[in-house]
C-alpha positions as CSV (number, residue, x, y, z in Angstrom):
1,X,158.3,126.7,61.2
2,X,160.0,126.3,64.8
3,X,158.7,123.8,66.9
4,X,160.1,122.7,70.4
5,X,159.0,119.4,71.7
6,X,158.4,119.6,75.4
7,X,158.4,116.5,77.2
8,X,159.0,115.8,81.2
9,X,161.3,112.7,81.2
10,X,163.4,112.0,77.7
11,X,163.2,108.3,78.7
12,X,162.9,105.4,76.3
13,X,159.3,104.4,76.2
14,X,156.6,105.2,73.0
15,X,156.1,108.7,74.0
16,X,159.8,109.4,73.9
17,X,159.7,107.3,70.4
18,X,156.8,109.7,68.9
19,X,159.4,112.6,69.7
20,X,162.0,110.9,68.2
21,X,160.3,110.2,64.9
22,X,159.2,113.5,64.5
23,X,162.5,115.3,65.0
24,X,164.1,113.2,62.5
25,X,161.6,113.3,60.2
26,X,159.6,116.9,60.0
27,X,162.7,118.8,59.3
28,X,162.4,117.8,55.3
29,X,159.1,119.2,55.8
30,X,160.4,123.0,56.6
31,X,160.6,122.5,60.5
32,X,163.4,123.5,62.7
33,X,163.2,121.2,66.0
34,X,164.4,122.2,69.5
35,X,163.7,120.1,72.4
36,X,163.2,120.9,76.5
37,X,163.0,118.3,78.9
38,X,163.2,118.3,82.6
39,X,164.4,114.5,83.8
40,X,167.3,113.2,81.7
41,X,167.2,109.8,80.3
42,X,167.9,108.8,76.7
43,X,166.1,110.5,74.3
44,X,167.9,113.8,75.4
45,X,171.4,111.8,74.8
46,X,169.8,111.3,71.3
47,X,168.7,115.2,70.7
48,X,172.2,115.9,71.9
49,X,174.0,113.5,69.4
50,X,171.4,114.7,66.7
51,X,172.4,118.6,67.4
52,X,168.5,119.1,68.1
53,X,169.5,122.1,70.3
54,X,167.9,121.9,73.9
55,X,166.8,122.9,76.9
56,X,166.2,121.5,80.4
57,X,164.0,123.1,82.9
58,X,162.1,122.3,85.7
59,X,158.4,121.1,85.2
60,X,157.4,119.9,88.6
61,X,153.7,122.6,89.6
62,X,156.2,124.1,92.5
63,X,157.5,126.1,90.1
64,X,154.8,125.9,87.2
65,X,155.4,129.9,86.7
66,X,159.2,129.9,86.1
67,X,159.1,127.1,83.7
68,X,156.2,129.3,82.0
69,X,158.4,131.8,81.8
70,X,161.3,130.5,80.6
71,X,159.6,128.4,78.5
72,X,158.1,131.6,76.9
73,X,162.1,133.6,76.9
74,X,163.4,130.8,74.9
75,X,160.8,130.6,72.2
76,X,161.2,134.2,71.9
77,X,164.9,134.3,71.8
78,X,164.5,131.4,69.1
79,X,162.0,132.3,67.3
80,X,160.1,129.1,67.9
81,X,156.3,129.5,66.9
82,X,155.1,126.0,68.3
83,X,155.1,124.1,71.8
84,X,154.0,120.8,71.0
85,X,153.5,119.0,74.7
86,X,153.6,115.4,75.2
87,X,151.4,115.2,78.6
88,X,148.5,116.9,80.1
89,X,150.8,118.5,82.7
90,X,153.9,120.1,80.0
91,X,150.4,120.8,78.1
92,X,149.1,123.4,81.0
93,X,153.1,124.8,81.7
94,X,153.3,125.7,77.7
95,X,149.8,126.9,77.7
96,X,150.9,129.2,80.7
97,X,153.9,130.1,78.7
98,X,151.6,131.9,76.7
99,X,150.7,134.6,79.5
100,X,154.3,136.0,78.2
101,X,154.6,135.2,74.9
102,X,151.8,135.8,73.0
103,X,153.1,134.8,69.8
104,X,153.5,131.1,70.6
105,X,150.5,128.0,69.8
106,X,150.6,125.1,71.8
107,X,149.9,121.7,69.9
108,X,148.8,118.8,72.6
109,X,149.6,114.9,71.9
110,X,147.5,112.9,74.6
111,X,149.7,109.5,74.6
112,X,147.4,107.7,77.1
113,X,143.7,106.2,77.6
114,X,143.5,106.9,81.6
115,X,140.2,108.8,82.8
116,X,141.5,111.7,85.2
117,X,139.4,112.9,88.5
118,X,137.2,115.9,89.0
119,X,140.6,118.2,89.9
120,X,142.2,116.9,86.3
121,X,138.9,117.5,84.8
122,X,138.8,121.0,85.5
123,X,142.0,121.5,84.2
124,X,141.1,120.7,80.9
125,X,137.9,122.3,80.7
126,X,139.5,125.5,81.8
127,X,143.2,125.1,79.6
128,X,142.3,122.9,76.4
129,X,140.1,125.4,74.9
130,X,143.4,127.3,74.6
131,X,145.2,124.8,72.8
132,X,146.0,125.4,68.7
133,X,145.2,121.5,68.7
134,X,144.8,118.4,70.6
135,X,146.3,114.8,69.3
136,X,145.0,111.6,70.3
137,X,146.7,108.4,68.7
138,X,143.7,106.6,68.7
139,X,139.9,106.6,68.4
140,X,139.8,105.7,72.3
141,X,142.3,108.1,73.2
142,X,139.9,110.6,71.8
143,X,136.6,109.5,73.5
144,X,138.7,109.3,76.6
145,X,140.0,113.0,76.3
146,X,136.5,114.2,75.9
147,X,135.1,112.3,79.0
148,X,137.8,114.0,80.9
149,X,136.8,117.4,79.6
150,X,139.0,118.1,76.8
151,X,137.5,120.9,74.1
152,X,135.7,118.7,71.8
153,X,136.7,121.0,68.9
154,X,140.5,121.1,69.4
155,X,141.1,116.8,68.9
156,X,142.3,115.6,65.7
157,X,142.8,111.5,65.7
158,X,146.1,110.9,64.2
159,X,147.4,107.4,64.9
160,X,151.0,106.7,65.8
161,X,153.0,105.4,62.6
162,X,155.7,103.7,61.9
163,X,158.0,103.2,58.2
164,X,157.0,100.3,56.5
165,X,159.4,97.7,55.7
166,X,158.4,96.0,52.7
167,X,160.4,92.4,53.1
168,X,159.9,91.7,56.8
169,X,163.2,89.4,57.6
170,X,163.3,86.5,59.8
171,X,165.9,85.7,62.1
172,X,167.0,81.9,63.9
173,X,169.5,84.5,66.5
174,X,167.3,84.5,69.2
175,X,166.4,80.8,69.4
176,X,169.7,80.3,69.2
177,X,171.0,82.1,72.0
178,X,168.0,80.8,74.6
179,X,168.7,77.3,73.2
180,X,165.6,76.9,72.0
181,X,165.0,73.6,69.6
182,X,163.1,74.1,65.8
183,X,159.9,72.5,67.5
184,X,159.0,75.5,70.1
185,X,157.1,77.7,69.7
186,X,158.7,81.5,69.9
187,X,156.3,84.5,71.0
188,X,157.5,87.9,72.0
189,X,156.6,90.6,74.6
190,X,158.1,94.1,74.6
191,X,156.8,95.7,77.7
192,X,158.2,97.6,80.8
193,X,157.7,96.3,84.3
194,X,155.2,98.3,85.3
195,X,151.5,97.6,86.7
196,X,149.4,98.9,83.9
197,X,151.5,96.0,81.3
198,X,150.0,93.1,82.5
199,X,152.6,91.5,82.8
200,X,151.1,89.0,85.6
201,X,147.9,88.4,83.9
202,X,150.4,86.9,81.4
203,X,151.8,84.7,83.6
204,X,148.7,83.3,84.3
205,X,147.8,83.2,80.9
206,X,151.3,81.1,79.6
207,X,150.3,79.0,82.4
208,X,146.8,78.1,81.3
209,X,148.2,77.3,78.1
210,X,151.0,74.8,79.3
211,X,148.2,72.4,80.8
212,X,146.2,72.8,77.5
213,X,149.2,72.3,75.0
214,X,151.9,69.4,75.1
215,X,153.5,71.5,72.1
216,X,156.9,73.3,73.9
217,X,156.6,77.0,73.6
218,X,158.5,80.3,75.0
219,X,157.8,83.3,75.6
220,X,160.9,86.1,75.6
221,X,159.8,89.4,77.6
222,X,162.0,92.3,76.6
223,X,161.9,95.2,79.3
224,X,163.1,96.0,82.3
225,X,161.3,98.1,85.4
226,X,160.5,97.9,89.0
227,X,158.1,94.9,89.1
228,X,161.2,92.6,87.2
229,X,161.6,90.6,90.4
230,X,158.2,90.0,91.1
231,X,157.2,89.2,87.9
232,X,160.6,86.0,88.0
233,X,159.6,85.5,91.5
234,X,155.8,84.1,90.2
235,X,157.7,82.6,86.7
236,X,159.4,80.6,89.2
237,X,156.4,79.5,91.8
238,X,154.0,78.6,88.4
239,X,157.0,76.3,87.2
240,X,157.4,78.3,83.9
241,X,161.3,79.1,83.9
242,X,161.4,77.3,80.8
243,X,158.4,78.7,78.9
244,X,159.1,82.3,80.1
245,X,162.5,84.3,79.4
246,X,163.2,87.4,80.9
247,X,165.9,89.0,78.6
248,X,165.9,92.6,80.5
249,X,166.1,95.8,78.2
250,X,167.9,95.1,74.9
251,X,168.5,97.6,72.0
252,X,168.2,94.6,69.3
253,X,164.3,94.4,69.2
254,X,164.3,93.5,65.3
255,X,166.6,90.7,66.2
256,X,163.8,90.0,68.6
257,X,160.8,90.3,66.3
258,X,162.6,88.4,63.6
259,X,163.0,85.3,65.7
260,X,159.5,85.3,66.7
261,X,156.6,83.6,65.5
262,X,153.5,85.8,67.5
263,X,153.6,89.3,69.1
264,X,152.0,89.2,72.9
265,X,150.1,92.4,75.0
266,X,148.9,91.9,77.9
267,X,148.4,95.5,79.1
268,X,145.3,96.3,81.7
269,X,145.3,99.5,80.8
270,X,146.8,103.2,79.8
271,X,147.7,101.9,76.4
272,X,147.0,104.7,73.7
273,X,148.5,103.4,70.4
274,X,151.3,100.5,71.1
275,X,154.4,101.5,69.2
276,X,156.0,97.6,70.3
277,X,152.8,96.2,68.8
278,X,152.9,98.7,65.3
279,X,156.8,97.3,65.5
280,X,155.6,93.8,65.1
281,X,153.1,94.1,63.0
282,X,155.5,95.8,60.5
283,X,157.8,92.5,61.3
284,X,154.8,90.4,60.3
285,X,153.6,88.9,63.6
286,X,150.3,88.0,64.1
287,X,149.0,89.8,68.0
288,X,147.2,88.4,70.5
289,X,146.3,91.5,72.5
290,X,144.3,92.8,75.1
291,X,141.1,94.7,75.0
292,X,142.4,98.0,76.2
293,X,143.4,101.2,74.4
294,X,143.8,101.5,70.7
295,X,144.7,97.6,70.9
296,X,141.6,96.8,69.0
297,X,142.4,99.1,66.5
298,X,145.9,97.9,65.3
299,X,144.4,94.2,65.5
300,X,140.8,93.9,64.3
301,X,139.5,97.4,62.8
302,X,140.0,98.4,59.4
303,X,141.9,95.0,58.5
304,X,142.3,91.7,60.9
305,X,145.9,90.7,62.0
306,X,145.5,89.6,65.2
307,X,142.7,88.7,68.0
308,X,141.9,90.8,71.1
309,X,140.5,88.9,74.2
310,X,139.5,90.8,77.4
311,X,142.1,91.8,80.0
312,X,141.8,89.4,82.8
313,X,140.5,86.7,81.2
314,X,143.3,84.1,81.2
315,X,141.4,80.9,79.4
316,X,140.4,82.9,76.3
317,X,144.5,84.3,76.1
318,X,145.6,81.2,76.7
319,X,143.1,79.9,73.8
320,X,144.0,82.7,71.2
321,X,147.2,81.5,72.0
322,X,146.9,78.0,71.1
323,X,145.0,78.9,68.0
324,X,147.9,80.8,66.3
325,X,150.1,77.8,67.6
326,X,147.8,74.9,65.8
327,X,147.1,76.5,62.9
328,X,150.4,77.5,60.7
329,X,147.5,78.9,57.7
330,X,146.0,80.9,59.8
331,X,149.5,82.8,61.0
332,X,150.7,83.0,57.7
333,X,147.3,84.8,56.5
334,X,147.3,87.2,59.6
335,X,151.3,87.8,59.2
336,X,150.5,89.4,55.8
337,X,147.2,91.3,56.8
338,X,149.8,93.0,59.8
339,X,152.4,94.2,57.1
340,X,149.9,95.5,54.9
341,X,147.9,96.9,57.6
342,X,151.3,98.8,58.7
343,X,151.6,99.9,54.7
344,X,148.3,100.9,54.6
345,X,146.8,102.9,58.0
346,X,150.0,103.1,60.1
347,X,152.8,105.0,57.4
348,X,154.8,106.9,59.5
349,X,155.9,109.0,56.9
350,X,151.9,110.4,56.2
351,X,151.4,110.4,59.6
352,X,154.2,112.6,60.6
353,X,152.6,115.2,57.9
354,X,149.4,114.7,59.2
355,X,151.3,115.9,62.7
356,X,153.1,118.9,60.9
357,X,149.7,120.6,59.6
358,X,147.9,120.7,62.9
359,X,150.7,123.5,63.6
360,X,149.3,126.0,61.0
């Protein structure tokens, strides 16, 4: 079987991840993985090291046609049998591939939890009934793909995954490089600077909790993006500096994890299925989350390791918070339910099977 993984930007975020995973892992199945990508970033430095053979072309709607067609010349001159999109817009160029290739399925991962408009709406009424198959990582992600007019029929729920680790470590590396004493409390947040993570809501929230706790605490934001100077610019005005780091982007997350004592989201919304949160869990961090995309599914369905309070409301954050901080039972309890939870429902391994069938 030869799949090519069609994705616009081969960034660095959870979608690039999902490709990721599934190129290194599907080939012991029987597939033969090619990747096309139009903006370069990361992930296509990684298909290159990987010898994943690839293909850039343009994606933007100017020239929707020509990247049909070429799309549909290089699966034939491959051989490739499956496009497998990672967004609603690669989702319509691959399915208008097919007007020249007639021998190719399109498979359809919706990564997100946004409701479209009417013009997006009658994109998928009129393409998805075309697609071989339609992904959503989680039960919302579903509900949300039919409300924007998805084909019932085509969605298969298959959550993002990721390989268990059986002995979760822990790690004194990065208390010791933010000076941090044995008495404060560590938390972690892996999130790009973007609108949709929160990321001032949790300002608020840290400072809610500094005026109900005389316990020391930090909080170490991993991430980098646009809103990075805004977001130190209010640190600095709420008097947090101390109780909020800001350690940019780093490529030692584990390290990260390790260290910390409780996994933070504050996202408002367009979160499908967190691959930072399914990363804690599997380092055995209790969440605190927000309401908002497959959130409550990873915390509270099927298995409680975490708690999920509404976006927006910074008391009841602030409170979970303080919970997990007074009560070292209760985080030992939920760190064990999150590790078996990741064993259990979230095994990248059966997942990436689950993947690999909807392509027959």
């Amino acid at each position: 079987m030869k799949v090519l993984y069609l994705i616009n930007y081969a960034g660095k975020a959870g979608m690039e991840k999902y490709v990721e995973n599934l190129v290194r892992l599907l080939p012991a199945a029987g597939a033969e993985c090619y990747f096309a990508y139009n903006l370069h970033g990361e992930l296509a430095d990684k298909m290159a090291a990987a010898g994943v053979p690839s293909l850039r072309v343009e994606l933007e709607w100017r020239c929707a046609l020509r990247a049909a067609r070429t799309l549909a010349d290089y699966c034939r001159e491959n051989g490739i049998e499956v496009i497998h999109a990672q967004c609603s817009r690669e989702n319509i160029l691959a399915i208008l591939a097919m007007r020249y290739n007639k021998n190719i399925r399109v498979v359809f991962t919706n990564h997100f939890t946004q409701r479209c408009g009417r013009l997006w709406r009658m994109l998928y009424r009129r393409f998805t009934p075309r697609n071989h198959a339609v992904i959503a990582v989680c039960q919302e992600g579903r509900d949300v793909l039919i409300a924007n007019g998805c084909c019932p029929e085509k969605i298969t729920v298959i959550y993002n995954g990721i390989e268990p680790d059986p002995h979760p470590r822990r790690s004194t590396a990065l208390r010791r490089e933010l000076g941090l004493g044995d008495d404060v409390f560590l938390m972690a947040i892996l999130a790009r600077f973007d609108p949709e993570k929160g990321l001032d809501f949790l300002v608020r929230a840290l400072g809610r909790l500094k005026e109900r706790t005389s316990r020391p605490f930090c909080c170490a934001v991993a991430g980098d993006g646009p809103l990075m100077d805004a977001i130190r610019s209010q640190i600095s005005a709420a008097g947090l500096t101390e109780e909020i780091r800001l350690l940019g982007y780093r490529r030692d997350v584990p390290e990260i994890l390790a260290s910390s004592q409780l996994y933070l989201c504050s996202s408002s919304c367009n979160e499908a299925l967190s691959f930072a949160i399914l990363e804690a869990m599997n380092a055995a961090l209790p969440l605190v989350v927000t309401d908002v995309g497959g959130n409550r599914d990873l915390a509270e369905t099927d298995g409680v390791c975490g708690t999920v309070v509404p976006y927006g409301d910074a008391d009841a954050f602030a409170g979970a918070i303080q919970a997990y901080m007074d009560d070292p039972e209760l985080r030992a309890r939920l760190s064990a339910a999150a590790t078996e939870k990741v064993a259990r429902r979230f095994d990248l391994n059966k997942l990436a099977l689950d993947v690999y069938h909807t392509y027959f």
